[in-house]
C-alpha positions as CSV (number, residue, x, y, z in Angstrom):
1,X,42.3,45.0,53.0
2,X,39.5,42.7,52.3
3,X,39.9,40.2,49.6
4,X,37.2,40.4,46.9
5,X,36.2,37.3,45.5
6,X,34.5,36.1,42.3
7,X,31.3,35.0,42.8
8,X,30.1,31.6,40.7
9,X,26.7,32.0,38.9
10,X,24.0,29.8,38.6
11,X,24.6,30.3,34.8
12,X,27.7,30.6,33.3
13,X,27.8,31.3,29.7
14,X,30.8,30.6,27.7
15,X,33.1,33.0,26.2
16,X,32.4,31.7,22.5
17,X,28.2,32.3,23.4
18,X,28.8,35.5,25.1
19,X,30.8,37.0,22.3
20,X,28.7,36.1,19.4
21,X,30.5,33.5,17.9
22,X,28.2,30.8,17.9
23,X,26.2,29.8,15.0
24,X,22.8,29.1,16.3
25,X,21.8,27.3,13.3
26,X,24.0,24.3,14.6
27,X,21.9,22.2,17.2
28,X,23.9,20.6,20.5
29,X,26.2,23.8,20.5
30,X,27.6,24.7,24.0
31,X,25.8,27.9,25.1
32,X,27.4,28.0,28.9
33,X,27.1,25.7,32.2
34,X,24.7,25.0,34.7
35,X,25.5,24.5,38.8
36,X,22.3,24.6,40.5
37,X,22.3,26.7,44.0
38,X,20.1,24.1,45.8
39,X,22.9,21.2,45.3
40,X,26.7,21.1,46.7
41,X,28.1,18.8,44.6
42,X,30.2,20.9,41.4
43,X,29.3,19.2,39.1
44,X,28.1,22.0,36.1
45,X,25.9,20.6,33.3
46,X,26.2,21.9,29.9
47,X,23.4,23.9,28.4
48,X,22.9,22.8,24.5
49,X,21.7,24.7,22.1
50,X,18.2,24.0,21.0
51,X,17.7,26.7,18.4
52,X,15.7,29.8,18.4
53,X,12.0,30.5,19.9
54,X,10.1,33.2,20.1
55,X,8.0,34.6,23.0
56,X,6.3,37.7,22.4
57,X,7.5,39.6,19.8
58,X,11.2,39.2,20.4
59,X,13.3,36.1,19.2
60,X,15.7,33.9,21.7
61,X,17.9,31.4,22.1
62,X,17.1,28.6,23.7
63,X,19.0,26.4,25.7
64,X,18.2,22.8,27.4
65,X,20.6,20.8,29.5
66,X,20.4,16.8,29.1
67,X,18.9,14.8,32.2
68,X,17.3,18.4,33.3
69,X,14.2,19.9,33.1
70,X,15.2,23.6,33.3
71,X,14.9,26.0,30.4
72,X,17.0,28.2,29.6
73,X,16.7,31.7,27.6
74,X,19.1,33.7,25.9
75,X,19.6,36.7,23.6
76,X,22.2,38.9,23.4
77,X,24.9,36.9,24.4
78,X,23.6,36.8,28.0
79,X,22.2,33.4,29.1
80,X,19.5,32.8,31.9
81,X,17.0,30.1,33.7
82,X,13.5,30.7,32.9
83,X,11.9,30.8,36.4
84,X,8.0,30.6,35.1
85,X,7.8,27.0,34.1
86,X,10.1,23.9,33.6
87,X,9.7,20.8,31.5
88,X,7.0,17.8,31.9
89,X,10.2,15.7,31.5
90,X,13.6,15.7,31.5
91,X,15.7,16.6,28.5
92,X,16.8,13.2,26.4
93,X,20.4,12.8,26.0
94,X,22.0,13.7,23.0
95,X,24.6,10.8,23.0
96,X,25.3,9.3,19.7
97,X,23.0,11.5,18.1
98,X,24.1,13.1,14.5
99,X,23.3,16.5,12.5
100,X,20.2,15.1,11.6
101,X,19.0,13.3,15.6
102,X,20.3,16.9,16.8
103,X,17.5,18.8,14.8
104,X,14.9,16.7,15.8
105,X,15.8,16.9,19.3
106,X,16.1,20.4,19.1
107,X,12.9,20.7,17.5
108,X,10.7,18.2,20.0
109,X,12.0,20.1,22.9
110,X,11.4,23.2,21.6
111,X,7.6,22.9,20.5
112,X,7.4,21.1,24.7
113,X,9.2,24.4,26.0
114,X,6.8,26.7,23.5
115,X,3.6,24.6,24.8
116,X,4.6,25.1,28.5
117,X,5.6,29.2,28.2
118,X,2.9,30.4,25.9
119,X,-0.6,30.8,26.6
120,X,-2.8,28.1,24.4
121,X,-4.6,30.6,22.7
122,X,-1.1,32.0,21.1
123,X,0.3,29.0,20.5
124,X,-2.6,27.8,18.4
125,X,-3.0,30.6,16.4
126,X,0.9,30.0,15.8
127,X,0.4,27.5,14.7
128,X,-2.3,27.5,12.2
129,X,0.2,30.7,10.6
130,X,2.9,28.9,10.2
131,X,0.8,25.4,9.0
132,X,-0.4,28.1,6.8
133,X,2.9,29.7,5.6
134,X,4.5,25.4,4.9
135,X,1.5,24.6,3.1
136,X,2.5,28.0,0.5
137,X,6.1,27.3,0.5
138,X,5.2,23.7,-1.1
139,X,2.3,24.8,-3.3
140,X,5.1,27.6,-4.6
141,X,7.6,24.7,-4.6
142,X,5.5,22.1,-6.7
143,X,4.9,24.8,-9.3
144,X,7.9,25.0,-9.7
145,X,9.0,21.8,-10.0
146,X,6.2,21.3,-12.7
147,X,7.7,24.4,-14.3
148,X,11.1,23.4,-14.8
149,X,9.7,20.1,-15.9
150,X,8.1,21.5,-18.9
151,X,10.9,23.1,-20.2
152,X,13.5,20.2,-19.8
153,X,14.7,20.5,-16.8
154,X,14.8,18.2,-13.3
155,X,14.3,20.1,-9.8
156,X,13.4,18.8,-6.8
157,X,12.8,20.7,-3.4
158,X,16.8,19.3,-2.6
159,X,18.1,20.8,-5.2
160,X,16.1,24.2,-4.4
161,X,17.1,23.6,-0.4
162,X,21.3,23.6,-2.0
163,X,20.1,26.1,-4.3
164,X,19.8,28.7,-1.1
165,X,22.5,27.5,1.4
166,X,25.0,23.8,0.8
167,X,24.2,23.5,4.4
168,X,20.4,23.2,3.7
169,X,18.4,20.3,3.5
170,X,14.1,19.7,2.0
171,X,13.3,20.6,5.5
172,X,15.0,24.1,6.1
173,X,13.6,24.6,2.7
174,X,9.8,23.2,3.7
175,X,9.9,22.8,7.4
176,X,11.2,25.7,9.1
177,X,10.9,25.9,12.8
178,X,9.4,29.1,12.2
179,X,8.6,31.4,9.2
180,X,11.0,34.5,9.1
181,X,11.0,37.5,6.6
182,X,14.7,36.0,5.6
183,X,13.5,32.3,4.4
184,X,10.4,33.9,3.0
185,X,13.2,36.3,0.8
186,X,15.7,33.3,-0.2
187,X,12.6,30.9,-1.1
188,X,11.3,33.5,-3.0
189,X,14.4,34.3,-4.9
190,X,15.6,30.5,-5.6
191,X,12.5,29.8,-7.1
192,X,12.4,33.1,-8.9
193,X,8.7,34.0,-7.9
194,X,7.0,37.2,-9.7
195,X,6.9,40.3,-7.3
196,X,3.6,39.9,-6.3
197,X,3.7,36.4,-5.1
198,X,7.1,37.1,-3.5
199,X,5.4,39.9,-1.4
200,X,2.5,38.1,-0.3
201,X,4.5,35.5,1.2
202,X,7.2,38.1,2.8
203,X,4.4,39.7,4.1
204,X,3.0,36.7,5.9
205,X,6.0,35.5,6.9
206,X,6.9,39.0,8.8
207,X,3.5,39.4,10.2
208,X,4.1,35.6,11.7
209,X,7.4,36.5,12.9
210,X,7.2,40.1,14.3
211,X,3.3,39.4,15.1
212,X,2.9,43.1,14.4
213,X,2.1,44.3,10.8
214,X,4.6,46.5,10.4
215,X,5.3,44.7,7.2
216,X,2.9,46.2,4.1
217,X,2.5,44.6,1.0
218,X,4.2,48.1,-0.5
219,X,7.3,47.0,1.5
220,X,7.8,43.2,1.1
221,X,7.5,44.3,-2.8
222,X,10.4,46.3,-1.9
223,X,12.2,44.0,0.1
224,X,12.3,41.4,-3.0
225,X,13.1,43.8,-5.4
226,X,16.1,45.1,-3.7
227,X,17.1,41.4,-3.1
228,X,16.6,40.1,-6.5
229,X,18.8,43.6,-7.9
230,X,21.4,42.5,-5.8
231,X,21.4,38.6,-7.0
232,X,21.3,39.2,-10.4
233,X,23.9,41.7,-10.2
234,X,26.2,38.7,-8.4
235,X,24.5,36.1,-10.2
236,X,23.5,37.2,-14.0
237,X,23.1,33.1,-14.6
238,X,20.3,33.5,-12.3
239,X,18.5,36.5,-13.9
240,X,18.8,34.7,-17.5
241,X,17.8,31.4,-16.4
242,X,15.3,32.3,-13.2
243,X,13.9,28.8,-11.3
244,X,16.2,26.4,-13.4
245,X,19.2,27.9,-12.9
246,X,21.7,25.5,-11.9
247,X,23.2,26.4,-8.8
248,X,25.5,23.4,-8.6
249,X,27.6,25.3,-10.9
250,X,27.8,29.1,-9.4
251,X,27.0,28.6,-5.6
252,X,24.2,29.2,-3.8
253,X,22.9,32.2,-2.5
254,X,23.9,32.4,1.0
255,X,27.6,32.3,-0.2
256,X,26.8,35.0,-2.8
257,X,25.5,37.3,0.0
258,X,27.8,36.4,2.6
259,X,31.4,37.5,0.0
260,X,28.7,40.8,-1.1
261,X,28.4,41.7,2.8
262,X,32.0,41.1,3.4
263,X,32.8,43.4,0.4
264,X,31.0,46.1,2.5
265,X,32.6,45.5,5.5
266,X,36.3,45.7,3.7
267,X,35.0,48.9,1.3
268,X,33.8,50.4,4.5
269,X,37.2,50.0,6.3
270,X,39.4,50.8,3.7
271,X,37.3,54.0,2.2
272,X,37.0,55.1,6.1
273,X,33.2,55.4,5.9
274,X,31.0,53.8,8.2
275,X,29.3,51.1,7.2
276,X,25.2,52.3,6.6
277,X,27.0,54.4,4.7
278,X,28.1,51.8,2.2
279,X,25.0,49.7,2.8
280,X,23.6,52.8,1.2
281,X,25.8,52.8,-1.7
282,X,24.9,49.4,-2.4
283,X,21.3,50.3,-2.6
284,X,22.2,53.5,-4.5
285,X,24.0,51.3,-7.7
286,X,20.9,48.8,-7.5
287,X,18.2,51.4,-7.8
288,X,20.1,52.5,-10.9
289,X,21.0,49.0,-12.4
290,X,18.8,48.4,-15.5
291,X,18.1,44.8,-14.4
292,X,16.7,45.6,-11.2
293,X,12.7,44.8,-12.4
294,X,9.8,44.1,-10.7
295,X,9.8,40.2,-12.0
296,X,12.8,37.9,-11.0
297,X,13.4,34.9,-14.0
298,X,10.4,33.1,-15.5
């Protein structure tokens, strides 16, 4: 009987990658192992996480392994070597580094791999968006700081980057890597923008990140409203006191949403529905909930 053997890839994701369990927000994770074909020694080199990218319309993972040039794509859970082009350089090492060395490694090697994949043409229009959508987040930001001012009240962008996730900082808040219909949504609500502001920016932001305009202004309106029903249902500190609400005392908004979306998931199991269908629910209540208006706070 003939044996059948396991054969060893080129690129060997790990278990934790492959099954979803790594939070791709944390630079210098382990996404899998590298061997290359062309070598015999057995050596496998770890491939690091470096963040998301985008090519095209669809969002990735990528991956960089130090002392290589090789890029690596994934999505999915699956992991691959990107054939087209490889690095000017090798990757630095990440020895020593901390959170803070991780991000900007991740962030230099990922505007190298997006200058070497994309034609020039896309990149710089990219570029100029997302210049553009930094340059409204801090406008937005500074208003409100000047706001908050006037009535009393001390905020700087740190306290507005905590405000939305403890595990933010000023430059998740003013700097991301790219602009995404989800930070457009949580900037909006922390700093308790009117509707119309709030759509204009979700709408820019989704047009950078899906680069189709599927997005209308009709919708992002939507989109906030529906978030900001749901926040000040879980957060009525927030809906009294809008952009100088003091989230050092009732969260931040990521944790808010994260216990609402695990309330789903239990509701779901233990009413035996499936879970659009209580996603639906959820919608249903905030339609009907009184404080559900087209303006957020001040």
């Amino acid at each position: 009987m003939k044996k059948i053997t396991r054969r060893a890839r080129e690129v060997e994701p790990t278990r934790k990658y492959y099954e979803g369990h790594v939070n791709l927000d944390v630079m210098g994770e382990t996404l899998g192992w590298y061997k290359p074909k062309d070598t015999k020694s057995k050596t496998k080199h770890a491939i690091l996480n470096a963040g998301r990218i985008q090519i095209g319309i669809t969002t990735h993972v990528l991956g960089l392994s130090p002392g290589k040039r090789d890029i690596f794509i994934g999505r999915d859970g699956s992991l691959w070597k990107y054939s087209g082009a490889k690095l000017p350089s090798e990757v630095p090492s990440v020895s020593g580094l901390d959170t803070e060395g991780f991000n900007s490694w991740a962030d230099a090697c990922a505007r190298s791999v997006i200058d070497r994949i994309s034609p020039s043409n896309e990149v710089r229009l990219l570029d100029e968006s997302n210049r553009r959508y930094r340059k409204i987040i801090r406008a937005l930001l500074e208003q409100r700081i000047l706001d908050s001012a006037a009535l009393g009240y001390e905020r700087s962008a740190r306290r507005y980057a905590l405000g939305i996730s403890s595990s933010w900082t000023e430059k998740d808040l003013l700097v991301p890597r790219h602009a995404t219909i989800r930070h457009a949504t949580l900037v909006s609500l922390v700093l308790a923008l009117d509707a119309e502001k709030a759509a204009q920016l979700i709408e820019l932001a989704a047009l950078i990140e899906m680069r189709i305009p599927f997005v209308s202004r009709e919708a992002a309106i939507n989109i906030y409203q529906q978030a900001a029903s749901l926040l000040a249902r879980l957060c009525p500190q927030w809906w009294n006191q809008g952009h100088v609400c003091d989230w050092s005392m009732v969260g931040d908004i990521d944790r808010l949403f994260r216990a609402q979306y695990i309330r789903m998931i239990e509701n779901a199991w233990d009413d035996n529905v499936q879970f659009e269908t209580a996603a639906g629910l959820v919608i249903r209540n905030l339609v009907k909930d009184p404080r559900g208006g087209s303006q957020a706070g001040g």
